[in-house]
C-alpha positions in Angstrom: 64.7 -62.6 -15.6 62.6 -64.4 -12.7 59.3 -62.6 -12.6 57.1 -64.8 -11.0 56.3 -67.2 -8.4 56.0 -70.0 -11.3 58.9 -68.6 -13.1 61.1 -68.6 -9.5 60.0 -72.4 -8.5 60.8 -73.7 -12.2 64.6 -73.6 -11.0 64.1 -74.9 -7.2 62.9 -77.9 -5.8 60.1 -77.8 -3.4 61.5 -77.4 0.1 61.6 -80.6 1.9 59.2 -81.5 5.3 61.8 -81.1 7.7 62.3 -77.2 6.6 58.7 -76.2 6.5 58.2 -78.4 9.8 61.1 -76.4 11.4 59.3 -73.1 11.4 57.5 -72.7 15.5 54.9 -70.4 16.5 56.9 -69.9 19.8 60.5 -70.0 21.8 60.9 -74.0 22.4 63.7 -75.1 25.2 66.6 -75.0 22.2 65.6 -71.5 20.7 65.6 -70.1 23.8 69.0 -71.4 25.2 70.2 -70.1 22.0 69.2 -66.5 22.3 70.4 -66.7 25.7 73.9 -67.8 24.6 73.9 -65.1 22.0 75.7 -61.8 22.3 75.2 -60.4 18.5 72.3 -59.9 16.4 71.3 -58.3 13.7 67.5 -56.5 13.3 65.6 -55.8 10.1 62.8 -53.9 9.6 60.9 -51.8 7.5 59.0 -48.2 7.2 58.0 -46.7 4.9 56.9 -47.7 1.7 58.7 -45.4 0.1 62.1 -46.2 2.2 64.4 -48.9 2.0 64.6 -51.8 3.9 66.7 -51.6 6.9 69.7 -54.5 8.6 71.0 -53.1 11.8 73.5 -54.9 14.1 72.8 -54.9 18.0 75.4 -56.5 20.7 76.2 -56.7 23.9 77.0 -59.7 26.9 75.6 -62.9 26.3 72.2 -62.7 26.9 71.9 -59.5 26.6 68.5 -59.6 24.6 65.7 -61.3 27.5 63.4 -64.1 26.7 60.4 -62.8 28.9 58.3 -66.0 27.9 57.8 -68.3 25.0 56.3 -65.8 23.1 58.0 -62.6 23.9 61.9 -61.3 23.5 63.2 -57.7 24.8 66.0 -55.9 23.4 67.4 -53.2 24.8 68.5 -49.9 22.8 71.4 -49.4 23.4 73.5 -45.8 22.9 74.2 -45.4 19.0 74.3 -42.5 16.4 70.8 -41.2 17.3 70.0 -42.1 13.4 66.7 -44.3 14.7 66.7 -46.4 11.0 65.2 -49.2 13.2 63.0 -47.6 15.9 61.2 -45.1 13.3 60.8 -47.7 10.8 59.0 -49.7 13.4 56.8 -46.9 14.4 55.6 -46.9 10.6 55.9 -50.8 10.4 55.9 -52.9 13.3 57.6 -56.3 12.0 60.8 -57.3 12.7 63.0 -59.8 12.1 66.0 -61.0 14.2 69.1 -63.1 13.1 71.2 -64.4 16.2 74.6 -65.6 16.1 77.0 -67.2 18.6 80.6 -66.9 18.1 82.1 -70.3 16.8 78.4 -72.1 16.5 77.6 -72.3 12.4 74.0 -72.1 12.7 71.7 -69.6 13.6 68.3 -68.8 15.3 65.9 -66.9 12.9 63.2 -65.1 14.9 60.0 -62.8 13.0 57.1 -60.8 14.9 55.7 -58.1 15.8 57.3 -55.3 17.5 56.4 -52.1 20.1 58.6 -49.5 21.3 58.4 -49.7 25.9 59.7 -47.0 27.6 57.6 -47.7 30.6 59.6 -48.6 34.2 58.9 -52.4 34.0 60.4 -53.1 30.6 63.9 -50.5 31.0 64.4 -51.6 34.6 64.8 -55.2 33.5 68.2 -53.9 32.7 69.2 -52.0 34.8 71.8 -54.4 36.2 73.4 -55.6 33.4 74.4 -52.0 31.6 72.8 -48.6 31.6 69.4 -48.2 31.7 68.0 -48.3 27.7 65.5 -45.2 26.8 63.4 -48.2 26.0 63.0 -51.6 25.2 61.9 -53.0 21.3 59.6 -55.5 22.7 59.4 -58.2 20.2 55.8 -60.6 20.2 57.0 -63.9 18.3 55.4 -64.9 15.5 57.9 -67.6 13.7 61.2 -68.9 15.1 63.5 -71.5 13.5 67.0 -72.8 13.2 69.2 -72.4 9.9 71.6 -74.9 9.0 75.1 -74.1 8.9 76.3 -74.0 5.3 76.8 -70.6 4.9 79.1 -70.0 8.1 80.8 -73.4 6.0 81.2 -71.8 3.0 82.5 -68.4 4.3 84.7 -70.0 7.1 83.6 -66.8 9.2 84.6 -68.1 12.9 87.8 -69.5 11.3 91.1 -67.2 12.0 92.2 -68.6 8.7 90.1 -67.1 6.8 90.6 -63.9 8.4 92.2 -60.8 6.2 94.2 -58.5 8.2 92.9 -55.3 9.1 95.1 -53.3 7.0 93.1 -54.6 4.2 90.7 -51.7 4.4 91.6 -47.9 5.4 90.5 -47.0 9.1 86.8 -46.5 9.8 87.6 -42.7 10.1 89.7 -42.2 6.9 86.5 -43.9 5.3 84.3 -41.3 6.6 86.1 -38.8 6.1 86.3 -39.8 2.2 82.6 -40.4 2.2 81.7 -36.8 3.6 84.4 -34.9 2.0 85.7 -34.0 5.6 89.5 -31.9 5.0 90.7 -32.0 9.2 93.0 -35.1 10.4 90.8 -38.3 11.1 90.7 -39.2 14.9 93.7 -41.3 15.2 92.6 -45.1 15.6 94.1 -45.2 19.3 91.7 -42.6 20.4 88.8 -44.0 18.3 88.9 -47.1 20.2 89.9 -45.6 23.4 86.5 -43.5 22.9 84.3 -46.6 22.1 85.6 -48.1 25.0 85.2 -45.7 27.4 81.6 -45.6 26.1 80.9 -49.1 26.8 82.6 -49.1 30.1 80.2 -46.0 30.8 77.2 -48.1 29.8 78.4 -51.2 32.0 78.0 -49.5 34.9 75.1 -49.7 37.1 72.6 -47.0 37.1 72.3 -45.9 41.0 
């Protein structure tokens, strides 16, 4: 068992120049376009020191996170499950971390910093056009940025129809629930379910008057 920092670097080489020189303090011209270009991320973040860590996935159009300046990203909250994992856990602890993805593009843009929870006009208004108005904004101070190479979007083939299973693979998100909870009543047929979610969206795409 690897128990130390010794023990762990025994069985890795040192990383090489290019990797630790990779790592920027802020958004360069490339980072940027990249976040712009994205419409999926995931968040992580943590409380509690007695909770676990926490991955959540955010999407929306293209660009639907803002690059306010070189050293500052905005994400809007979007309508979920009113669970909060991410929002209270940055209440406790305020650094996040942010993995964004581009359909069909193998690498991603790894962002870190420093986050705080804006509910004020300025920060929701600045989308306002593009879907409902968020309660607030996770406004994120960047502290690290950097590319990752591609091999793990090689080795899993993700963007690659191919490599796709069909969906019959696993039951329907419902009749997974349903297990989970213990529920007894009919699961929401899958029709409806994403008749709902769509509905939803569409709901959140309009513009708020």
């Amino acid at each position: 068992m690897i128990r130390t920092l010794d023990d762990l670097r025994a069985i890795y080489a040192a990383p090489g120049e290019r990797a630790l020189r990779k790592q920027l303090a802020q958004l360069d011209v490339h980072c940027r376009r990249f976040v712009e270009l994205s419409p999926f991320c995931v968040i992580a973040s943590a409380g509690a020191p007695d909770r676990l860590l926490d991955a959540s996935p955010r999407g929306g159009p293209a660009g639907f996170v803002k690059v306010a300046d070189a050293n500052t990203l905005l994400v809007p909250d979007s309508g979920g499950n009113n669970r909060l994992d991410t929002l209270e856990n940055l209440l406790v602890d305020s650094r996040i971390g942010l993995l964004f993805m581009i359909p069909g593009v193998e690498e991603t843009l790894r962002v870190n910093g420093i986050a705080r929870l804006r509910d004020e006009a300025d920060f929701v208004g600045a989308f306002a056009q593009e879907r409902q108005r968020p309660k607030l904004v996770i406004e994120v101070q960047v502290r690290e940025a950097y590319l990752h190479c591609p091999k793990a979007f090689m080795r899993s083939d993700l963007w690659q129809p191919r490599s796709w299973p069909p969906r019959t693979v696993l039951p329907t998100l419902n009749q997974m629930i349903h297990d989970q909870t213990h529920v007894t009543e009919a699961p929401e047929p899958v029709a409806d379910m994403v008749a709902r979610y769509r509905d939803q969206i569409a709901q959140e795409r309009k513009p708020t008057p």
